[in-house]
C-alpha positions as CSV (number, residue, x, y, z in Angstrom):
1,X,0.0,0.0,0.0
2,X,2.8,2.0,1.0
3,X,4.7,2.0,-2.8
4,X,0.9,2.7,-4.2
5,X,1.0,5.9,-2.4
6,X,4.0,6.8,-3.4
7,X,3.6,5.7,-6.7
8,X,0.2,7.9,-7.1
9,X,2.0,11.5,-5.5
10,X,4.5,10.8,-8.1
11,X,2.5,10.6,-11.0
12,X,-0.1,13.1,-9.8
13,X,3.1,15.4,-9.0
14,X,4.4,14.6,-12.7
15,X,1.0,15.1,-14.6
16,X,0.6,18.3,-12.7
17,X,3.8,19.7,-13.8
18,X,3.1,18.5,-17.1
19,X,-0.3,20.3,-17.1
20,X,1.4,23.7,-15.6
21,X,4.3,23.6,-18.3
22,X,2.1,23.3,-21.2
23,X,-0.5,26.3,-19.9
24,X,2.9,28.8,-18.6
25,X,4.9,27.9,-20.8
26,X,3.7,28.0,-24.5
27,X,1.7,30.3,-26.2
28,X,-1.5,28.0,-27.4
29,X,-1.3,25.8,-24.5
30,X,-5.3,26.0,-23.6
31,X,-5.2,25.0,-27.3
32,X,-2.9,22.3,-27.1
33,X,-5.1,20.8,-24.0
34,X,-8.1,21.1,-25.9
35,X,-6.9,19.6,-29.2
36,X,-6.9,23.0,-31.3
37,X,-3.2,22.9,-31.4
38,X,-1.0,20.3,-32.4
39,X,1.2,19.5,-29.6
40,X,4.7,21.1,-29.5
41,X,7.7,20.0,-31.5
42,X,11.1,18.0,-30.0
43,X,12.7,22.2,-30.0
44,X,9.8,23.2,-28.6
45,X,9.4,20.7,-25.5
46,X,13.0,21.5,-24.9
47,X,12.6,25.7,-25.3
48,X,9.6,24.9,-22.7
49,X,11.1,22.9,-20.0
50,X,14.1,25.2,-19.8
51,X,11.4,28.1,-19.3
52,X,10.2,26.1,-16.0
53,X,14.0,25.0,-15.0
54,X,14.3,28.7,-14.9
55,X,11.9,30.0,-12.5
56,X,13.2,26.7,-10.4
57,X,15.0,28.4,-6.9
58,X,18.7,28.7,-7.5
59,X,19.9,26.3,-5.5
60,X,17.0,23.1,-6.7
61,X,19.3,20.8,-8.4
62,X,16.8,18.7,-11.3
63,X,17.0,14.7,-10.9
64,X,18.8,14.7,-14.8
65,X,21.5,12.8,-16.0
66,X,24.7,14.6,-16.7
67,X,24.2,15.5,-20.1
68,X,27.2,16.7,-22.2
69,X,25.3,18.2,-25.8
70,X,22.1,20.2,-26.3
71,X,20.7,17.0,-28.6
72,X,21.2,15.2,-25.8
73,X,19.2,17.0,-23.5
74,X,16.9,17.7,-26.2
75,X,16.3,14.1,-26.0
76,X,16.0,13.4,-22.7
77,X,13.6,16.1,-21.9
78,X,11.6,15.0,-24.8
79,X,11.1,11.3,-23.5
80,X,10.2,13.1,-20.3
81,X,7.9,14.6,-21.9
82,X,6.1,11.9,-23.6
83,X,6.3,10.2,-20.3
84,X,4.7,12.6,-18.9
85,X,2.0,12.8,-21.8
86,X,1.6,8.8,-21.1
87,X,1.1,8.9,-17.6
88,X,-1.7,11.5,-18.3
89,X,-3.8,9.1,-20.0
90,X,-2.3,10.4,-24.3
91,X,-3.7,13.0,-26.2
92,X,-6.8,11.8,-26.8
93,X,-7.6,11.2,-23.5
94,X,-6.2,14.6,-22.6
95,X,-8.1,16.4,-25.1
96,X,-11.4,14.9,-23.9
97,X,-10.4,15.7,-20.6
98,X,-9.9,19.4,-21.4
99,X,-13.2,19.7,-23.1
100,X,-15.1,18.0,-20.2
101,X,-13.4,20.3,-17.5
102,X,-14.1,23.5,-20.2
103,X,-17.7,22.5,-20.5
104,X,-18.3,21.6,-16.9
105,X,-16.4,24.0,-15.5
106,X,-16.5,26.8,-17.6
107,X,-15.8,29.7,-15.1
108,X,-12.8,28.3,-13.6
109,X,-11.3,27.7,-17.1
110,X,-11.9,31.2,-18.2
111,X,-10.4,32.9,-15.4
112,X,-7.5,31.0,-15.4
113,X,-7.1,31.2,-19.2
114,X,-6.9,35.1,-18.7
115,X,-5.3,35.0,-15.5
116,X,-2.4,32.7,-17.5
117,X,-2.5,35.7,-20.5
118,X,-3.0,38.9,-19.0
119,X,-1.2,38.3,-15.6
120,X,1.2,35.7,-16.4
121,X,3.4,33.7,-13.4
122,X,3.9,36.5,-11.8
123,X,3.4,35.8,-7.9
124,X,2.6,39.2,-6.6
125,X,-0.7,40.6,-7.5
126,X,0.1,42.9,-9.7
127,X,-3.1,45.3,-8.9
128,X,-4.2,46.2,-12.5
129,X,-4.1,42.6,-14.2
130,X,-5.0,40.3,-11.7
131,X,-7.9,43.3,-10.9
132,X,-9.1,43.2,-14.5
133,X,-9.5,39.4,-14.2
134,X,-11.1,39.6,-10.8
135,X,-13.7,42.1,-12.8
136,X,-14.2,41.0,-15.9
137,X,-15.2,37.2,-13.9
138,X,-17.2,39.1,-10.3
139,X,-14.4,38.0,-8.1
140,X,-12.2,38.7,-5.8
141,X,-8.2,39.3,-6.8
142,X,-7.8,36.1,-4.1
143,X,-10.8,34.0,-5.9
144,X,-8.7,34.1,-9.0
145,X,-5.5,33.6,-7.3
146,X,-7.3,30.6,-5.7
147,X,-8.2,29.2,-9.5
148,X,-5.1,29.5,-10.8
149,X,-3.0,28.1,-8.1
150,X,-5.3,25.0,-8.0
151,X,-6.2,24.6,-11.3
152,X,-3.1,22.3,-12.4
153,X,-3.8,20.1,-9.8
154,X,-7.5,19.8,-9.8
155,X,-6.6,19.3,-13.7
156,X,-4.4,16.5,-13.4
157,X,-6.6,14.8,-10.8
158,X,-9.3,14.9,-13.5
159,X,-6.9,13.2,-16.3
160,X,-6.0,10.6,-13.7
161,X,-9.3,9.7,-12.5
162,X,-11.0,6.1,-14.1
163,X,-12.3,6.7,-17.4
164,X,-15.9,4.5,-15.7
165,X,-15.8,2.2,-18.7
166,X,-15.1,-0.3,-16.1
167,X,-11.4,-0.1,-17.0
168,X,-9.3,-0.9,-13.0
169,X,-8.0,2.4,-12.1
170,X,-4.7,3.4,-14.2
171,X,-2.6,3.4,-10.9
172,X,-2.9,0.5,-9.2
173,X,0.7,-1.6,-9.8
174,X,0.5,-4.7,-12.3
């Protein structure tokens, strides 16, 4: 039971990251979650993750081999990547996700969507943004902080849950 648990924080941990990479990180990502966009390139993976290494804190050393060219680590983060993509169920099931949590959810979507293009990563609340998305949705600057901060999470919960086809949950070892 014990390696289960472990096993699950992992992959929700991973999926997560995946889900706050793609939405941070690249331009169409809402797009690429719902299927409007293809999904990014080898060059583009790679651009990406080095855009999340570097908002890591200065002194987080990343669990990567000791890579000596860029194709090498273009490699490596790309099989990470589609790891990552694997664990979350593939693009299919990740598109179909994204279009259930638009349509059932269709608030917490939005604000985040603008939350992610007019305010960004940035952690402070930047008054004018962050109060233009708090507006524009008839919340308060801390409800959308609350959305955005949650929303990989609740995300990758969503892409991890049984698919109720009577498939055994994707977790469990074996």
């Amino acid at each position: 039971m014990r390696q289960f648990r472990k096993g699950f924080w992992e992959t929700l941990n991973r999926v997560t990251d995946l889900v706050e990479l793609i939405i941070t990180c690249h331009p169409q990502g809402f797009g690429i979650l719902l299927g409007e966009v293809e999904p990014p390139s080898s060059q583009e993976i790679h651009e990406m993750m080095n855009a999340g290494r570097s908002r890591l804190p200065e002194d987080y050393v990343p669990v990567m081999p000791s890579l000596e060219t860029e194709a090498e680590r273009i490699v490596y983060d790309r099989e990470y990547w589609d790891r990552s993509v694997e664990l979350a169920g593939g693009w299919a099931h990740i598109h179909l996700v994204s279009k259930e949590c638009r349509d059932s959810d269709s608030r917490m979507w939005s604000v985040v969507m603008d939350h992610v293009k007019f305010v960004g990563n940035a952690t402070s609340r930047h008054a004018s943004k962050l109060g233009y998305v708090a507006v524009r949705y008839g919340l308060s600057p801390n409800t959308v902080m609350k959305y955005r901060r949650e929303f990989p999470v609740k995300f990758a919960q969503m892409l991890l849950m049984p698919t109720g086809e009577g498939d055994d949950f994707r977790l469990l070892p074996g």
